[in-house]
C-alpha positions, 0 to 999 in steps of 0.5 A, spaced: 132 269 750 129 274 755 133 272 762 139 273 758 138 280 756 135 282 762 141 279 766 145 284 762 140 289 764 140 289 771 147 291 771 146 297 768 145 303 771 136 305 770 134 309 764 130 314 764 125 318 760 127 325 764 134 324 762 133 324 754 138 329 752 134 336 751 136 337 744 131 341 739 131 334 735 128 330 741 123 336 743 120 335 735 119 327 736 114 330 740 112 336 735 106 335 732 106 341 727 103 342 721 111 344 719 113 338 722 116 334 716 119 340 715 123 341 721 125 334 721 128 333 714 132 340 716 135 338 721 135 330 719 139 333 713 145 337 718 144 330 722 146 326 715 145 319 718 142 314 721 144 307 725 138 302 724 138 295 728 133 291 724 131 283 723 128 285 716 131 281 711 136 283 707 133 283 700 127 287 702 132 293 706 134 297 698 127 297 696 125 300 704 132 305 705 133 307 698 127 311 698 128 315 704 135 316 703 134 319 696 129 324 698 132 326 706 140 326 704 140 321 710 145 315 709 142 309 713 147 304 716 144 297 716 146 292 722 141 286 721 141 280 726 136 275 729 131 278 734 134 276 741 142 278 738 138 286 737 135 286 743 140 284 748 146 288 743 141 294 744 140 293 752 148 292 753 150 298 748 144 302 753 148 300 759 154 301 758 153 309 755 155 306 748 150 309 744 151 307 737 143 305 734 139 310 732 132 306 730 131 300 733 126 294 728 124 287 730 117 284 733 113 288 739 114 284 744 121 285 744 120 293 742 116 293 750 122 290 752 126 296 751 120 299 753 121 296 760 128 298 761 127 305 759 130 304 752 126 308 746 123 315 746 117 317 746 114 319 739 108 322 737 107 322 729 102 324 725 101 317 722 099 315 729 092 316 727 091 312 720 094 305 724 090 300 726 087 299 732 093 297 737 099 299 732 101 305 737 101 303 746 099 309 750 106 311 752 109 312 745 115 309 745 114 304 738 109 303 733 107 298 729 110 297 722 107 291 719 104 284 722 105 277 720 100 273 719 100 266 721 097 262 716 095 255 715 100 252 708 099 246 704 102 242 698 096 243 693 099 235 690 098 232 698 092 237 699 086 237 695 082 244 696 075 240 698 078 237 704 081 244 707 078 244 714 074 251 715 075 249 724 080 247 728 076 242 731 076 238 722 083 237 724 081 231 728 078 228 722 083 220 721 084 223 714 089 228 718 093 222 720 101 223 720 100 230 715 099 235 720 106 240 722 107 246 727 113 250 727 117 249 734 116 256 737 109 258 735 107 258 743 104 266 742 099 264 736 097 258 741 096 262 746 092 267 743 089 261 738 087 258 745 083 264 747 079 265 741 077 257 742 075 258 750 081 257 754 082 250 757 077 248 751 081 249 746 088 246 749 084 240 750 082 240 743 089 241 740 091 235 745 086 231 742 089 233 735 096 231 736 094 225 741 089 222 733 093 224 728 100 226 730 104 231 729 110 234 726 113 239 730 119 243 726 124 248 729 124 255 724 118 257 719 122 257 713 125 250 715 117 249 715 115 252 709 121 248 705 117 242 708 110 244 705 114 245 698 116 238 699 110 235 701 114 232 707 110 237 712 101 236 707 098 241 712 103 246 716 098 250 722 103 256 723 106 259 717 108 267 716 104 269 711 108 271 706 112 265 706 108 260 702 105 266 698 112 268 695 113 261 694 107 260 690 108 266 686 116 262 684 111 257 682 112 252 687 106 246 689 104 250 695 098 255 697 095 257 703 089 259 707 086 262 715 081 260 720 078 265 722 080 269 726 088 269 724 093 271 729 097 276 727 104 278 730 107 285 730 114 287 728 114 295 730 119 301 730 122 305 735 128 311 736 133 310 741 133 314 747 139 317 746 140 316 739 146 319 736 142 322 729 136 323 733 132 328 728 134 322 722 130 318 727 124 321 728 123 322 721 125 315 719 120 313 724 115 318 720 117 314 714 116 307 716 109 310 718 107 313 712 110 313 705 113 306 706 107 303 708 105 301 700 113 299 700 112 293 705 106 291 701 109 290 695 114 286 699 109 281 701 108 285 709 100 286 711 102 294 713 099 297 719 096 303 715 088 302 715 089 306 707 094 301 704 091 295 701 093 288 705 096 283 700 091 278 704 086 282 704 082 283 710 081 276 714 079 278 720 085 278 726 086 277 733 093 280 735 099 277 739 099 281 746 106 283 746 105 283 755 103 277 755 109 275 751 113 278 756 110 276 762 108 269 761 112 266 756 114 261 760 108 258 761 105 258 755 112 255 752 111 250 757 104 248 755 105 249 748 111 243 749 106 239 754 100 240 748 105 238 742 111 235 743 111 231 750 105 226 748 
C-alpha cells in the first residue's frame, strides 16, 4: 500500500506549507481567538459545504454529520473508502492540482503520510489541550479523533471466564492447544506489544506460542470477529474493541478482555491544504475535537477527549507509533510473518 501511493507522490510537483493560499480562512485555522468559533461559523456559512474523505463506517457517519450540519448550515458530502483507496486518491488529487477534498479521516499513520508529502494544514484548535497525551504531533497538521483498542475476544461457550489468561506468557498453557487466532495484518500491535515484553523476548515468547499450540491467522477483523461468534476462532488475541462489544450487545456468545497494557491505534483528522471550503474544514475539525467527542462514544469509539468517559473504561494503553509505521513496516511485517505464519 504505501510504495504504491508514494510512486504516485514522487511524480508530483512538492507541496509546501508556504504556498497555502493566503486567505482569512486559512489564517483563522491558526486563530486562537476567544472569538474563534465565531469567525469560523460565519465564513464556514458563506462557504456552505464540505468534502470529507473518511473510513468511518457508513452507519455511524448520520449521527456524526447530522449534528454539524444542522448547527453550521454546512452541507457535508461524504466519500468513504478503505484506508489505502483514501490515501493514495488523496495523494494523486494533490499532485495533479485537483483539489476536491476538503478533510481527510483515517488511521494516523496514513495521516503523517499526507504529512510527508506536504499535504495537510496546520491547524491550531483549542480543543488541542483537552486531548490525551500524543493526540496532537508538534507540527499541527492532524489530530486524533479516537482510538481502536486492540482486545482480546472470546466465545464465552468454548471459553470459561476462570481460564482467561491474565499474561501473554499463560497462552503457553496445553490447554490453548489449536484455540488461539490472530488477524493477518496486526504487525502494528505486535510491534508495540513486543516492546512492552522486552524486544527480542517477547518475539520468542509469541514464537514458543504459535510453535505449542497453534495458531489460526485470519485476514480482516470482522472476518475474526465472526469466528470468535461462531466458535471457530475460542480466543481472538487482536480484536478492535468495539467489534465484540456491539456483537454482545446484539446478544451474541462473545465477550472480551485486555492484558495490560493494551495497544491502541489511532484514527485522526486533518484539513487539506488547499481545501476548496477551508473555513468549513478547520471547524469541522474543531468539532471533530469537542462536540462530537461524546458522539463517537456512544458509537463504541474510545474518544481522544480526556473529558469524555471511554466506553472501556481507562485500562492502561500504550499507543501505535504512527513513524514506526511508516518507517519500518516492512520489517516488522516480515517478522510478523516469520512469528506467525511461516513456522
Amino acid at each position: 500500500m504505501w510504495a504504491a501511493a508514494l510512486q504516485l507522490a514522487a511524480a508530483a510537483p512538492p507541496l509546501r506549507a508556504e504556498n497555502a493560499p493566503a486567505t482569512s480562512a486559512a489564517a483563522l485555522a491558526l486563530y486562537t481567538g476567544k472569538d474563534r468559533t465565531e469567525r469560523l461559523a460565519a465564513a464556514a456559512r458563506k462557504e456552505g459545504a464540505l468534502t470529507f474523505y473518511t473510513t468511518f463506517a457508513e452507519r455511524d457517519l448520520p449521527a456524526l454529520i447530522k449534528p454539524f450540519e444542522d448547527k453550521y448550515g454546512v452541507k457535508v458530502s461524504v466519500w468513504r473508502s478503505g484506508t489505502d483507496k483514501i490515501l493514495q486518491r488523496s495523494i494523486a488529487e494533490a499532485g495533479a492540482h485537483r483539489y476536491s477534498v476538503d478533510v481527510i479521516h483515517f488511521g494516523a499513520p496514513e495521516m503523517e503520510a499526507l504529512h510527508r508529502e506536504r499535504i495537510l494544514m496546520p491547524v491550531l484548535s483549542p480543543a488541542y489541550e483537552g486531548l490525551r497525551p500524543g493526540a496532537v504531533p508538534p507540527h499541527h497538521e492532524w489530530a486524533a479523533t479516537l482510538l481502536t483498542v486492540f482486545v482480546l475476544a472470546y466465545n464465552t461457550h468454548a471459553v470459561q471466564k476462570a481460564e482467561l489468561p491474565t499474561r501473554y506468557a499463560d497462552l503457553l498453557a496445553p490447554r490453548w492447544k489449536g484455540r488461539l487466532g490472530i488477524e493477518a495484518k496486526s504487525w502494528d500491535w505486535f510491534a508495540a506489544m513486543v516492546g512492552q515484553l522486552g524486544g527480542d523476548a517477547g518475539v520468542k515468547l509469541f514464537h514458543d506460542i504459535t510453535v505449542s499450540n497453534g495458531m489460526s491467522v485470519r485476514q480482516g477483523h470482522a472476518l475474526l470477529n465472526n469466528l470468535v461468534v461462531s466458535g471457530e476462532v475460542p480466543l481472538a488475541l487482536t480484536m478492535y474493541n468495539y467489534m465484540p462489544e456491539q456483537a454482545k450487545r446484539d446478544g451474541a456468545p462473545v465477550d472480551w478482555f485486555v492484558i495490560p497494557p493494551a495497544v491502541a491505534r489511532a484514527n485522526a483528522i486533518g484539513v487539506a491544504l488547499h481545501a476548496p471550503h477551508p473555513a468549513a474544514a478547520v471547524l469541522f475539525e474543531d468539532y471533530m475535537l469537542s462536540a462530537a467527542q461524546p458522539i463517537i462514544a456512544r458509537l463504541d469509539y474510545v474518544p481522544t477527549s480526556t473529558a469524555v468517559p471511554s466506553p472501556m473504561g481507562n485500562p492502561p494503553m500504550v499507543l501505535v507509533d504512527p513513524a514506526q509505521v511508516l518507517d519500518q513496516s516492512d520489517a516488522w511485517t516480515r517478522r510478523f510473518n516469520e512469528t506467525f505464519i511461516q513456522r
